[in-house]
C-alpha positions as CSV (number, residue, x, y, z in Angstrom):
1,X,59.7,13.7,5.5
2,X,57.0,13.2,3.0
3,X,59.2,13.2,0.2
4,X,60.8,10.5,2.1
5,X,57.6,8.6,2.3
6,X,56.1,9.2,-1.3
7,X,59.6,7.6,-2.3
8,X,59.3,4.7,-0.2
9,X,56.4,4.2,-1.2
10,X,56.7,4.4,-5.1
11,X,59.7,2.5,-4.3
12,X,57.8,-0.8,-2.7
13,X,54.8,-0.6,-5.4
14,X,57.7,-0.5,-7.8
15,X,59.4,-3.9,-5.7
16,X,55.9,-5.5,-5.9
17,X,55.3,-5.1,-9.4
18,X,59.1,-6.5,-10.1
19,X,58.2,-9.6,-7.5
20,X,54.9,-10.5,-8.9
21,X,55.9,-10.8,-12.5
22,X,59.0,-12.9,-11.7
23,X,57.0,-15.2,-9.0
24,X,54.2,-15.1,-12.2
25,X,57.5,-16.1,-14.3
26,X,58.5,-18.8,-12.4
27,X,55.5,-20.2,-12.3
28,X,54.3,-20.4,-15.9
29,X,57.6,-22.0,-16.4
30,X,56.3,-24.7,-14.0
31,X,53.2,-25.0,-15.4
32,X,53.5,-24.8,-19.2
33,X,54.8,-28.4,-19.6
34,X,52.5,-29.5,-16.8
35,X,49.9,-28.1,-19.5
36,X,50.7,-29.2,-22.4
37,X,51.0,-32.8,-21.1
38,X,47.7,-33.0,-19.8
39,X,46.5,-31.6,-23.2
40,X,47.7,-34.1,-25.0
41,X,46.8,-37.1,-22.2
42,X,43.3,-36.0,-21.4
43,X,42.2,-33.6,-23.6
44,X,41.8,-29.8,-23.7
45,X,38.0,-30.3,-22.2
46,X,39.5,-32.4,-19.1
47,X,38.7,-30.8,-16.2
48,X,42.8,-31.3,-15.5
49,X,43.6,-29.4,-18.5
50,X,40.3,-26.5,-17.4
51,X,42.0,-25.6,-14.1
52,X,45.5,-25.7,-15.5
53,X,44.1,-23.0,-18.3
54,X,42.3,-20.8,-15.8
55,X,45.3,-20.6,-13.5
56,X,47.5,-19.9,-16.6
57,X,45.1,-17.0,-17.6
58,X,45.3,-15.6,-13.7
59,X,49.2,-15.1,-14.4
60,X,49.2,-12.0,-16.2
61,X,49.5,-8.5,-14.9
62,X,45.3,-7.3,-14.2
63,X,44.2,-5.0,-17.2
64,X,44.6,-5.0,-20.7
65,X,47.6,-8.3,-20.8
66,X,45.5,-10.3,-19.2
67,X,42.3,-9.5,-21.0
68,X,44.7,-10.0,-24.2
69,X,46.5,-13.1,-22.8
70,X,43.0,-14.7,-21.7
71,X,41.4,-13.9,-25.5
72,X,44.7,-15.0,-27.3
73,X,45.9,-18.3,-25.2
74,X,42.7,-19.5,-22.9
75,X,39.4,-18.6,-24.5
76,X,40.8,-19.9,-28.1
77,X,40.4,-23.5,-28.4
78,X,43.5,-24.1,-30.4
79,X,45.5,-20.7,-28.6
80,X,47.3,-22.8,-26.0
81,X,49.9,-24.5,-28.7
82,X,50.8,-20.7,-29.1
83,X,51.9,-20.5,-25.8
84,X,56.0,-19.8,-25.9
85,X,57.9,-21.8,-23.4
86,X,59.5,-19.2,-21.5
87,X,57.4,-16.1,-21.1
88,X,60.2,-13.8,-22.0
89,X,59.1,-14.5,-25.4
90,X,55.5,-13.2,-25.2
91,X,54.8,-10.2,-27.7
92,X,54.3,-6.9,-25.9
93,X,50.9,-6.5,-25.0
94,X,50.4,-10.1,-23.2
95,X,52.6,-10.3,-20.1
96,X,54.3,-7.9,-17.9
């Protein structure tokens, strides 16, 4: 019985891990050409284009890819025309 319980529950962290980074997925691919728009309407120091950047940032998996995705992409002035469209095409390191 507690094997059967140890593998339910590796399987459900497993599931949540798999739904975060497609609901985290699905929303960057909302967002990104909300972002860039707003860049290039209002600035990068509009408080539009601020929020849009900090929620971007909050995207990434906690640890290291988000530390990496927030130093690359957020906290770099010029980093958000690096952003790729579709997050698939982050290098390893930055996303999920």
């Amino acid at each position: 019985m507690e094997n059967i319980n140890r593998l339910f529950s590796t399987a459900t962290f497993l599931y949540g891990i798999h739904k975060d980074k497609s609901v985290a997925e699905d929303t960057y691919r909302k967002l990104y050409p909300v972002l860039v728009s707003t860049i290039r309407r209002q600035g990068r120091d509009s408080q539009q284009a601020k929020d849009l950047l900090s929620l971007m940032g909050s995207l990434p998996s906690y640890g290291v890819q988000r530390r990496n995705f927030k130093r690359r992409y957020i906290d770099n002035v010029s980093g958000w025309k690096k952003l790729p469209e579709d997050p698939k095409n982050f290098p390893y390191g930055y996303w999920y």
